[in-house]
N, C-alpha and C positions, 0 to 999 in steps of 0.2 A: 504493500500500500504506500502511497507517495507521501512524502509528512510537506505539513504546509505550513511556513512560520507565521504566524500571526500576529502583528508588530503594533498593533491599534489599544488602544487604552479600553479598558471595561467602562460602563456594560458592551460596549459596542463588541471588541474581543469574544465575550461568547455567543454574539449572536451568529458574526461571520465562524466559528469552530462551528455551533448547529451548521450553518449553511453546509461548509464545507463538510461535514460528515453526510451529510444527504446526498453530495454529489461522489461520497465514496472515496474523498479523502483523510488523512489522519493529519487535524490538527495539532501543531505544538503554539501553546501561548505564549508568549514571551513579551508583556506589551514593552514599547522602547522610546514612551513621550506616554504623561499622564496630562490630567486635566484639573486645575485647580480653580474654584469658584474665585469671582474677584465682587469686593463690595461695590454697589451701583448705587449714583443718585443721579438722576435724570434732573440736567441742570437749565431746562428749559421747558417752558412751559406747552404742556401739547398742544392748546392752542395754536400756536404758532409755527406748527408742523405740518407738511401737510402731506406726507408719507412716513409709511416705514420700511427698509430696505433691508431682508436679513439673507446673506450668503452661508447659512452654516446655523445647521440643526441644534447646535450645541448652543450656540448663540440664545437662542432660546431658553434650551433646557437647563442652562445655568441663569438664565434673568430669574430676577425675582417676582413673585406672583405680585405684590402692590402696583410695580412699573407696569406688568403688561396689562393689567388692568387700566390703567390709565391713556397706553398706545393702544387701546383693543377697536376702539372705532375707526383709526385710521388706515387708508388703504393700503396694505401692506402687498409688498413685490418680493418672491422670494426666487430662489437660485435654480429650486429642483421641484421634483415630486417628494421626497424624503422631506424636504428642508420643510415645503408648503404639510405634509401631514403633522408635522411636529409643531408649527404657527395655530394651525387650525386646534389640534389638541390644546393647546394652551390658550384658547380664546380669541385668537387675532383672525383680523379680516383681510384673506387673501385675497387679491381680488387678478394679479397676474401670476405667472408658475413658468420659469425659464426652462432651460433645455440640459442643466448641470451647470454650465458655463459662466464666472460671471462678468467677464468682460459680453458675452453674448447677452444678457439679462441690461450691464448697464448700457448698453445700443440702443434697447428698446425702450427703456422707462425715460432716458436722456430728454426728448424732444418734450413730453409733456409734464418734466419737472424744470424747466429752464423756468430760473430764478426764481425758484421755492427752496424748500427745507424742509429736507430729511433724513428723518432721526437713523442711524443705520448700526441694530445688533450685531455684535461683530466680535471676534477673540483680540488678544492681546496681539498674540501671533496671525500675521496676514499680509496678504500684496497688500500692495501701495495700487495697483493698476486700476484696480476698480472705482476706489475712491476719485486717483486722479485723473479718470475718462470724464465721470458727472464732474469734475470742479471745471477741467473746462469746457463743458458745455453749458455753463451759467448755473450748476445747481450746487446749492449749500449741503456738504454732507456733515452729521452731527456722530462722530462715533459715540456709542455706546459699549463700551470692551462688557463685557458680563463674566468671560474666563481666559485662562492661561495656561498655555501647552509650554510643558516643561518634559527637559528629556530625562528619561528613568537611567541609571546606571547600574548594572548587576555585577559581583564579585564574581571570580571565574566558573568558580566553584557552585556556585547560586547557576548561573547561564549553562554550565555543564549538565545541572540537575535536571532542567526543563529539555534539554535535549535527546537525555536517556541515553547518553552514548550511541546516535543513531545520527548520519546524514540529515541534510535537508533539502528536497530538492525544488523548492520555491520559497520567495520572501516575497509577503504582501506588506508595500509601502506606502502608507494613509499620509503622511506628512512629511514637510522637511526637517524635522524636528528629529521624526522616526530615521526618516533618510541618514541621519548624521550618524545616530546613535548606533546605525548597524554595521555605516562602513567601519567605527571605530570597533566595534563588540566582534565582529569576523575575523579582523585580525590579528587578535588574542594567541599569540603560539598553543594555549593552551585549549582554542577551540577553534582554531583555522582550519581543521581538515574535517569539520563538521559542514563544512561551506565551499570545499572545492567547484564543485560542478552546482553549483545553486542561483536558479535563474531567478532575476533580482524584476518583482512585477509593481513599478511606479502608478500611481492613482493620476498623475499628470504630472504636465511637464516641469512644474516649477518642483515638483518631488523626487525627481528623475536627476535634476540639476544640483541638488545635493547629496547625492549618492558618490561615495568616492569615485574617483578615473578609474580605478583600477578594476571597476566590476564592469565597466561600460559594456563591454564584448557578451555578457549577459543579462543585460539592462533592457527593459520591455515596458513600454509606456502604453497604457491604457485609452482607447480609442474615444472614451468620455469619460472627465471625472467623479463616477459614482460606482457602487463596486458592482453591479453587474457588470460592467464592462471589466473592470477589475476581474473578479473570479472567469471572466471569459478567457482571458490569458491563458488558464491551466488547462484549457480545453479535456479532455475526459480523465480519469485516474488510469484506464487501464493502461 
């Protein structure tokens, strides 16, 4: 059975493990960037917004329930389907649903927020790209950071144990955060030949661009950033 590293912070980590054991592979978890709540105080008045812009499910699910209750009337624009079921659970009113993308998302919202203001859920860690497409096309964007992707560090000994003394012959890479933390954890003497032949599967491009050089020649970047197209990569176990 093919072992599949799974590099994403929990809960998400065992959701993709169930996936991937249905598709008849063996997970190992290993997450290699966690997620830390950050305190929010919404320093403008909703009134005076007239959207809300959230690129990332998590964005959400670390706001606090006072705030989204407050953005809950405004029209919210989000990045995915994932991102928009996670908005919608939490009371917000989606009113558009991108294609994953969100340079593609701010193309479209762009022309009918010139020269408004929008408030935009968002992590600590993130492009700059998105923000700065809406500033120049006249629209005010208002971060709201809600959490903080930090990378996990394991003692060899610790990373040896999740391994099982067993290959790995893919890595699924959710971030560049994860990205860092694996080129650095691979090259471990004491667990580099756990990772010889292990094809390295980025969530997109900006994930792929922090992956060390030296994995390049097995480096695979996902056709759109969300993980169906992700788990598409490993095409079948047998």
């Amino acid at each position: 059975m093919k072992r599949v590293l799974v590099t994403r912070p929990e809960p998400g980590a065992g959701r993709t493990a169930a996936r991937l054991r249905e598709r008849g592979f063996e997970p190992v978890v290993l997450p290699l960037s966690e997620t830390r709540v950050l305190p929010v105080v919404l320093e403008t008045r909703p009134e005076t917004i007239s959207a809300l812009l959230v690129t990332s499910a998590n964005a959400v699910r670390h706001a606090p329930a006072d705030m989204l209750a407050q953005l809950a009337d405004l029209p919210c624009h989000v990045v995915g389907p994932k991102t928009a079921e996670a908005a919608r659970a939490a009371g917000l009113s989606v009113v558009e649903t991108g294609s994953g993308d969100a340079r593609q998302l701010a193309e479209q919202i762009a022309p009918a927020l010139a020269d408004k203001t929008a408030a935009y859920l968002c992590g600590r860690v993130r492009s700059a790209d998105f923000e700065a497409y809406l500033a120049g096309k006249a629209v005010t964007v208002l971060p709201v950071e809600t959490y903080d992707t930090l990378p996990v560090d394991y003692p060899g000994k610790v990373a040896a144990t999740h391994l099982a003394g067993q290959p790995v012959a893919a890595a699924l890479l959710y971030s560049a955060k994860a990205a860092q933390a694996y080129s650095t954890l691979v090259q471990r003497p004491e667990l580099a030949r756990y990772f010889e032949e292990t094809r390295v599967l980025a969530l997109s491009a900006r994930v792929a661009s922090a992956v060390s050089a030296g994995f390049l020649g097995r480096l695979v970047v996902a056709t759109r950033p969300d993980e169906d197209a992700l788990l598409a990569l490993l095409g079948t176990a047998e």
